[in-house]
C-alpha positions as CSV (number, residue, x, y, z in Angstrom):
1,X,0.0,0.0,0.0
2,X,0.9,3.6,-1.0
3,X,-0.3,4.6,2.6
4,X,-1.6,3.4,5.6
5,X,-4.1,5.9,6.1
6,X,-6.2,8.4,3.2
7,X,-8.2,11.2,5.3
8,X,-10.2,12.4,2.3
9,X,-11.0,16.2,3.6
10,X,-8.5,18.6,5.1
11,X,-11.4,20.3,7.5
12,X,-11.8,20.2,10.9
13,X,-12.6,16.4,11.1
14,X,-9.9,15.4,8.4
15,X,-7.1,16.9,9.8
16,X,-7.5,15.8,13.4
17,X,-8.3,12.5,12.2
18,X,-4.9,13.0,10.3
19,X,-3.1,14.0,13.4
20,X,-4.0,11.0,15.5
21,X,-3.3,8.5,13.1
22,X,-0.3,10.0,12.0
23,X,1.3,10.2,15.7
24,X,0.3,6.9,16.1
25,X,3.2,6.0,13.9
26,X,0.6,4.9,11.0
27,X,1.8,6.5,7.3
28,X,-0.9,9.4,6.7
29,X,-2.1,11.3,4.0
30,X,-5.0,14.4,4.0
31,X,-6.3,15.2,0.4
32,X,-8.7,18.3,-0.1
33,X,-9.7,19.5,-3.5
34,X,-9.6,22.8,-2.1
35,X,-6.1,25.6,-2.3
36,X,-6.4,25.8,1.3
37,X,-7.1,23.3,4.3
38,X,-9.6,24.3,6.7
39,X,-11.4,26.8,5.4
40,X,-15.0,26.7,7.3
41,X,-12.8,27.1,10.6
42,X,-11.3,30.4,9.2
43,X,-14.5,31.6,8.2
44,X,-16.5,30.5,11.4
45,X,-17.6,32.5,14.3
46,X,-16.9,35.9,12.5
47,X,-13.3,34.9,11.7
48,X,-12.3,34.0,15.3
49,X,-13.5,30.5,15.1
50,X,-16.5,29.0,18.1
51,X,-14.3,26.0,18.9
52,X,-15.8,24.3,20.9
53,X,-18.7,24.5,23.8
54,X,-18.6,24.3,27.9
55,X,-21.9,22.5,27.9
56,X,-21.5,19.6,25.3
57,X,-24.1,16.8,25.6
58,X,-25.7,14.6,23.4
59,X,-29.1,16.0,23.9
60,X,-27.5,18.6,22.2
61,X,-27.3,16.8,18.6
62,X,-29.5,16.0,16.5
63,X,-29.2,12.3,15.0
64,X,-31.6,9.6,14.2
65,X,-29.5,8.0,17.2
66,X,-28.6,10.8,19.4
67,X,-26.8,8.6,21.8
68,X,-24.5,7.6,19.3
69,X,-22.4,10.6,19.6
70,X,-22.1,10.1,23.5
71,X,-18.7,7.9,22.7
72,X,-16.8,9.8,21.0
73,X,-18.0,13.3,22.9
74,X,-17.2,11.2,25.9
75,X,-13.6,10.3,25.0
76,X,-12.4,13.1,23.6
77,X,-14.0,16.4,25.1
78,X,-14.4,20.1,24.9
79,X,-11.5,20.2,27.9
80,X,-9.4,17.8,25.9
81,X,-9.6,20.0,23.0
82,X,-9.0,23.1,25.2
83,X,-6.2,21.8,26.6
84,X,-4.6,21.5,23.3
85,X,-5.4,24.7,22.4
86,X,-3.8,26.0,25.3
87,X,-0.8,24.2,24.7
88,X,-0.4,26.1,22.0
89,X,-0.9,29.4,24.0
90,X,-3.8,30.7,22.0
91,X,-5.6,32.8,24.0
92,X,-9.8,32.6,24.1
93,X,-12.8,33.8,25.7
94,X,-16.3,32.5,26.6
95,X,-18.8,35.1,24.6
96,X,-22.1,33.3,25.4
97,X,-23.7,30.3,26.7
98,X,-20.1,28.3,27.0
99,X,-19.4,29.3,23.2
100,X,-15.5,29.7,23.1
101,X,-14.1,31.9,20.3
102,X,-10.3,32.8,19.8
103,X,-9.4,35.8,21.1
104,X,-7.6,36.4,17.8
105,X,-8.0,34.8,14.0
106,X,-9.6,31.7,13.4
107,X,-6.3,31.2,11.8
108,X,-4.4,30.2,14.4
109,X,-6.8,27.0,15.1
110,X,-6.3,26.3,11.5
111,X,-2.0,26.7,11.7
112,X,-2.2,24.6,15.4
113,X,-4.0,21.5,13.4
114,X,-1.4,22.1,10.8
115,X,1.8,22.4,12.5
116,X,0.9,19.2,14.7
117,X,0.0,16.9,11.7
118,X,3.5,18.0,10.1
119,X,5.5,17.4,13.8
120,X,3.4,13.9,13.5
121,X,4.5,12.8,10.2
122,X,1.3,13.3,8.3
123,X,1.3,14.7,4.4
124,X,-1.0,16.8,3.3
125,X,-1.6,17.5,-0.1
126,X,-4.1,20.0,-1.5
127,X,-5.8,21.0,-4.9
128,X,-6.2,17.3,-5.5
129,X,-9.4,16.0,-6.8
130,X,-10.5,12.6,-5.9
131,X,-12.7,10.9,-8.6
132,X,-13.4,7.3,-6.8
133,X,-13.0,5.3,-4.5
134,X,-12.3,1.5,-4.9
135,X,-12.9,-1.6,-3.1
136,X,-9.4,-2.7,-1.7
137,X,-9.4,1.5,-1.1
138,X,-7.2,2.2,-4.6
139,X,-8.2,5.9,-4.9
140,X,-8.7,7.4,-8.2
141,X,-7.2,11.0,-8.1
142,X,-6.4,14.0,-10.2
143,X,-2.5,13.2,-9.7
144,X,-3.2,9.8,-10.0
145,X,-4.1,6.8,-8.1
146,X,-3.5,5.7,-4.8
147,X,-3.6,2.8,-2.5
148,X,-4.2,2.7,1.5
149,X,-4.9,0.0,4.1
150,X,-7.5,2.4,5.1
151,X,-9.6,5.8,4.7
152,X,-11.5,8.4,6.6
153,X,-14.2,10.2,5.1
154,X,-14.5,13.5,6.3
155,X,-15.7,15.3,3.2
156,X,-18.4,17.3,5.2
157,X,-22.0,18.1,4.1
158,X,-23.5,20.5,1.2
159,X,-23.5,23.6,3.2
160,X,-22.0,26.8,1.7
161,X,-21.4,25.1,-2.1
162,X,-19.2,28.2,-2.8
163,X,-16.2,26.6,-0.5
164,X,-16.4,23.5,-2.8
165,X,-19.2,21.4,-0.4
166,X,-20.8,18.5,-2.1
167,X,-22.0,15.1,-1.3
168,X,-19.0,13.3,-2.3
169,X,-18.9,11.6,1.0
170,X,-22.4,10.1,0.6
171,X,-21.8,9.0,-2.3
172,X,-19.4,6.8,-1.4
173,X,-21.1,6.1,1.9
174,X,-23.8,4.2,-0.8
175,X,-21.7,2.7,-2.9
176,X,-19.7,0.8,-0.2
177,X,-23.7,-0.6,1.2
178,X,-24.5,2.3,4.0
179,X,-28.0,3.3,4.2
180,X,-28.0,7.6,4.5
181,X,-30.7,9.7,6.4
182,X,-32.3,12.2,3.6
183,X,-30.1,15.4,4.2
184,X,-31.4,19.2,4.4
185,X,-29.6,22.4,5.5
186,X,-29.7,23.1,9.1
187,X,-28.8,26.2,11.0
188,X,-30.2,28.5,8.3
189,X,-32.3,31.6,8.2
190,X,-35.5,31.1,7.7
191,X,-37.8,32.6,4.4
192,X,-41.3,33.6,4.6
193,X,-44.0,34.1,1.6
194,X,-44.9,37.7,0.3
195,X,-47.7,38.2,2.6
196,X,-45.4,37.8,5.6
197,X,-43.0,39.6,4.2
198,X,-45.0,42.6,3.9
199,X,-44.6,43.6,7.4
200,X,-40.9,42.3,8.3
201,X,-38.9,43.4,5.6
202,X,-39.6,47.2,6.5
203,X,-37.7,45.5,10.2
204,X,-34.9,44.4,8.2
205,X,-31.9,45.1,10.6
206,X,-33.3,45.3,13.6
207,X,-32.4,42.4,16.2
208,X,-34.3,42.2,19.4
209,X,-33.6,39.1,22.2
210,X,-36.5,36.1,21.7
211,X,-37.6,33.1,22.7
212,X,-38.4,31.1,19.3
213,X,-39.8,27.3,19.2
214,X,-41.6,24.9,17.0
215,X,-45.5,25.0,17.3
216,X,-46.3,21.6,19.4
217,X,-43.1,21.2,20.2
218,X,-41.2,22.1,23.7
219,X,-37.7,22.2,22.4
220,X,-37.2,26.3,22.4
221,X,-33.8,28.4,22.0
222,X,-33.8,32.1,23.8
223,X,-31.1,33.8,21.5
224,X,-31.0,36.6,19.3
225,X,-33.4,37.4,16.3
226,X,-32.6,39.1,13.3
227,X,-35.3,40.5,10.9
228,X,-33.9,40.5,7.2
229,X,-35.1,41.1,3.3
230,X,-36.3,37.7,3.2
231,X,-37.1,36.6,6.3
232,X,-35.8,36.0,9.8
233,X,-32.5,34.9,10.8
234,X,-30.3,35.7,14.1
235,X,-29.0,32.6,16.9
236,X,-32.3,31.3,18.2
237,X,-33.3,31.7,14.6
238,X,-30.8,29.2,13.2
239,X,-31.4,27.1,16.4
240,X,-34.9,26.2,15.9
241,X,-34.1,25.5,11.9
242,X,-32.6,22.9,12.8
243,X,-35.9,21.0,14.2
244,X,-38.4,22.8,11.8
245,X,-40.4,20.9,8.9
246,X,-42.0,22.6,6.1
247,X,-45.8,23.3,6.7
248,X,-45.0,24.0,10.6
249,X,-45.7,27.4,12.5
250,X,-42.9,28.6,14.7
251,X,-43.8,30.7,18.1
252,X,-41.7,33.8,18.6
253,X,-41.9,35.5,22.1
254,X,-40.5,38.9,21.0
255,X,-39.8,39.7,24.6
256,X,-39.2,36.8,26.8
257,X,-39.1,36.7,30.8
258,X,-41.3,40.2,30.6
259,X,-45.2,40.7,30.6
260,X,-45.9,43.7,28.5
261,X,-49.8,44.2,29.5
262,X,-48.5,44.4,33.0
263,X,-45.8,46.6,32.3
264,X,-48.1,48.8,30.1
265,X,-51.0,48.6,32.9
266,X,-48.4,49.8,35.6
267,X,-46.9,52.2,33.8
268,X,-50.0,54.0,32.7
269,X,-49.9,56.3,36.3
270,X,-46.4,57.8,35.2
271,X,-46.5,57.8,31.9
272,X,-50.5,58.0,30.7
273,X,-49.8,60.6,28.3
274,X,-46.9,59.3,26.3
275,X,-47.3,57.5,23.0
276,X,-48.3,53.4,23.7
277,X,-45.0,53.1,21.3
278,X,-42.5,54.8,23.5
279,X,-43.4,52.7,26.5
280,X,-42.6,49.3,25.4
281,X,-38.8,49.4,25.7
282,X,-39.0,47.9,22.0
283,X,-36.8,49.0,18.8
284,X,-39.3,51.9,18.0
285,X,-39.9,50.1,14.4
286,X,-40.8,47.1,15.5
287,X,-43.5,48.6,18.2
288,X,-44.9,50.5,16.0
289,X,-45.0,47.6,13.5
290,X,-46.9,45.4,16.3
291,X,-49.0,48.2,17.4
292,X,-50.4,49.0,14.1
293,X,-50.7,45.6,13.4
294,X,-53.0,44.7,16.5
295,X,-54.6,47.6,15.5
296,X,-53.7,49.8,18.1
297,X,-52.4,53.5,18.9
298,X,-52.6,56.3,20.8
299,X,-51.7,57.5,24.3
300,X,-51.1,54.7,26.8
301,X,-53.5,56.0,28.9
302,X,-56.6,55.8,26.4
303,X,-56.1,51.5,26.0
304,X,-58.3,49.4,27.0
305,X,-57.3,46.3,28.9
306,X,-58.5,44.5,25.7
307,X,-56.3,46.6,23.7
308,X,-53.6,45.5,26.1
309,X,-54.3,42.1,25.6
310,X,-54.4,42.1,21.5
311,X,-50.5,44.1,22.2
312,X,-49.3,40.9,24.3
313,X,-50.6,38.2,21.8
314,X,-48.5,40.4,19.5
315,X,-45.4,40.6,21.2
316,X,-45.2,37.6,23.0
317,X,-47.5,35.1,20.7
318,X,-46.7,35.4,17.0
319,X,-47.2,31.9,15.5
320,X,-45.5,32.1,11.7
321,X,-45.4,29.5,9.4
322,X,-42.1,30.0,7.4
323,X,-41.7,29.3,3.6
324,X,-38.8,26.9,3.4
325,X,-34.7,28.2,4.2
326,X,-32.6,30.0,2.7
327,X,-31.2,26.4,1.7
328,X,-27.3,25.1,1.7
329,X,-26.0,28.8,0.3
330,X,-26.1,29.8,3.7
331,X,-26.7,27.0,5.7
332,X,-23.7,26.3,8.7
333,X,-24.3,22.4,8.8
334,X,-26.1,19.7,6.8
335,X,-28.4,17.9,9.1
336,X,-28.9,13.9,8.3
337,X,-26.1,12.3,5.9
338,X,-24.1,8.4,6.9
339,X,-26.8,6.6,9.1
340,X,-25.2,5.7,12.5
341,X,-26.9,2.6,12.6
342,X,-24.0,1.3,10.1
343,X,-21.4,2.5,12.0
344,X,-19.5,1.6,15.0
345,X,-20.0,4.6,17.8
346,X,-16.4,3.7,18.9
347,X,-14.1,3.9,16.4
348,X,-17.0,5.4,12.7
349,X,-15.8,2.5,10.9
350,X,-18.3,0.8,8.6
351,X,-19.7,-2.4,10.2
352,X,-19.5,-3.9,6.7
353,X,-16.3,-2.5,5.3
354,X,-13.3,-2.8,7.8
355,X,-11.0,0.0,7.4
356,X,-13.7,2.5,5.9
357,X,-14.3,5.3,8.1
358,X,-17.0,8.2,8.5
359,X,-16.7,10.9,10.5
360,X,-17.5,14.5,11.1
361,X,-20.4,16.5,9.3
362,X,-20.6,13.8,6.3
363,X,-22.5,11.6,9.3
364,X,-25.9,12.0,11.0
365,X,-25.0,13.9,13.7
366,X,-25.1,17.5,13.9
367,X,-24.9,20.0,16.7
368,X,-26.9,22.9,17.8
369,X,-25.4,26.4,17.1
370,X,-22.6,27.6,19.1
371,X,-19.4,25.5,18.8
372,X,-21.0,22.1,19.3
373,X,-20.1,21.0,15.3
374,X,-16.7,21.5,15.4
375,X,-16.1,19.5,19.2
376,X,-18.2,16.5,16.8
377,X,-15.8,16.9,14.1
378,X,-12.5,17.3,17.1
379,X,-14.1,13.8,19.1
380,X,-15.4,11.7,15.6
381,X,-11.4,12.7,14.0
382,X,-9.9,11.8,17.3
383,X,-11.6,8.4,17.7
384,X,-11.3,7.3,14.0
385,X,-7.9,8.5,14.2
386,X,-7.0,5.9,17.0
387,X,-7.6,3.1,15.6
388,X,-7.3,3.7,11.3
């Protein structure tokens, strides 16, 4: 064999898979199609790269099988993977619900992962296109063929086509016999028809704290929400994406943890006179967008506690029923892919096909928003790379 280990993929996944096989001594190579590895770390968490989470846990994936991420995520942790970035004295910061971002570029994730599969021994070789994969694992290249006593698939999802995303890895996923679970893009904005429309695109821009869920549902995220041209978007946005289906409402509590008839109703003594709008410690477009569409106005003093009622179902009861998403062009992850039933939760090698390995996005695992899809891709490399 040419090598003891092909990582097809030279993201996240790839290359720590690459690492871990490599300093086990095994003879590794890392192909990507792409000029330069890692590229969706770069460009994540506003160029300083969400690495990881505090509060990993596999309720916090969605999967056909959400328990079988519990091995790996168990193994090899968020404080593993903080350790090594500390070894490497790159300094972070928790912004928000345990999300840990670099304190400076992405970039210097991307050159750790780098300089540690070159001190291990690993090759990496980029702008190489891979055209098949054979039994026996003779790969079909662009610089020719290659052979390998075994190969990691970390290939990724469709999301964001424009950095060269495909589904190259499920295609090979079917032709070696593994079942896949139908794929759509997850942690995307969402898109609304023109009638909906009408009244959020004059909000375009303005971002208010909500509490967003699924109609009949009780999963429900409490993150920012972003009104846009097209829709809505923002973090609890994204979050709930992830667990919509086409033809369901979403709820959106514009202003969680308050009461707005009871603030309006106690503030009427102080503040009768003033405009209902001024009183709702809102973005001043978006009360007088709910106002007028309740059908309400005036001074605070002149509503009714009917009036005050219609207000709150306004504020804190909107049921929407979105359009569809704004699709893999902007999507962060592709939800479904590899099914886990047909792969071992130990080691994401094949059941049927020793020394065939799946791991990262390409699988049916994904994360919620906030660093939780990279730690999969850092603990599904790791574990694949301990045993390839």
């Amino acid at each position: 064999m040419d090598w003891d280990v092909i990582v097809l993929g030279a993201g996240a996944a790839g290359l720590m898979a690459g690492i871990e096989a490599a300093r086990r001594g095994r003879r590794v190579l890392v192909l990507d199609h792409a000029k330069k590895p890692g590229e969706k770390i770069r460009i994540s968490g506003g160029g300083r790269c969400n690495f990881t989470n505090l509060h990993i846990a596999p309720e916090r994936f969605l999967s056909q099988n959400p328990r079988f991420a519990l091995s790996a995520l168990s193994r090899y942790t968020q404080q593993d993977f903080i350790a090594r970035v500390n070894l490497n004295g790159i300094a972070w910061h928790e912004k928000t619900l345990g999300q840990l971002f670099c304190d400076g570029s992405a970039r210097q994730i991307v050159d750790m992962l780098l300089r540690d599969l070159h001190a291990a021994g690993g090759e990496l070789r980029l702008g190489v296109r891979v055209e098949a994969v054979h039994a026996g694992f003779r790969i079909e290249t662009s610089d020719g063929p290659l052979t390998a006593a075994s190969v990691i698939v970390a290939t990724g999802g469709k999301s964001i086509p424009k950095m060269g995303a495909s589904g190259f890895g499920y295609d090979i996923a079917q032709q070696f016999g593994l079942r896949l679970v139908p794929t759509r893009a997850g942690l995307v904005p969402l898109t609304f028809t023109d009638t909906q429309l009408d009244w959020m695109r004059p909000l375009a821009g303005v971002a208010v704290p909500a509490r967003v869920g699924v109609a009949g549902q009780k999963i429900s995220f409490d993150e920012g929400l972003l009104f846009t041209h097209r829709g809505l978007s923002g973090p609890s946005i994204l979050q709930i994406s992830s667990y919509w289906r086409e033809g369901q409402a979403i709820t959106v509590n514009l202003a969680p943890d308050r009461d707005i008839a009871a603030e309006a109703q106690a503030a009427r003594a102080l503040h009768g006179k003033k405009d209902l709008v001024n009183t709702l410690d809102l973005p001043e477009k978006l009360a007088r967008s709910l106002t007028e569409g309740a059908g309400i106005s005036g001074r605070l003093a002149d509503q009714s506690k009917k009036s005050l009622a219609l207000l709150a179902d306004a504020v804190h009861r909107q049921h929407l029923v979105p359009a569809g998403t704004e699709g893999y062009r902007t999507a962060e992850v592709t939800l479904g892919g590899v099914d886990t039933r047909d792969l071992d939760a130990k080691t994401m090698e094949a059941r049927k096909t020793p020394g065939l390995y799946f791991i990262g996005e390409v699988v049916d695992v994904t994360g919620w928003l906030g660093g939780y899809n990279f730690q999969w891709a850092w603990s599904s490399g790791w574990a694949a790379g301990q045993v390839a």
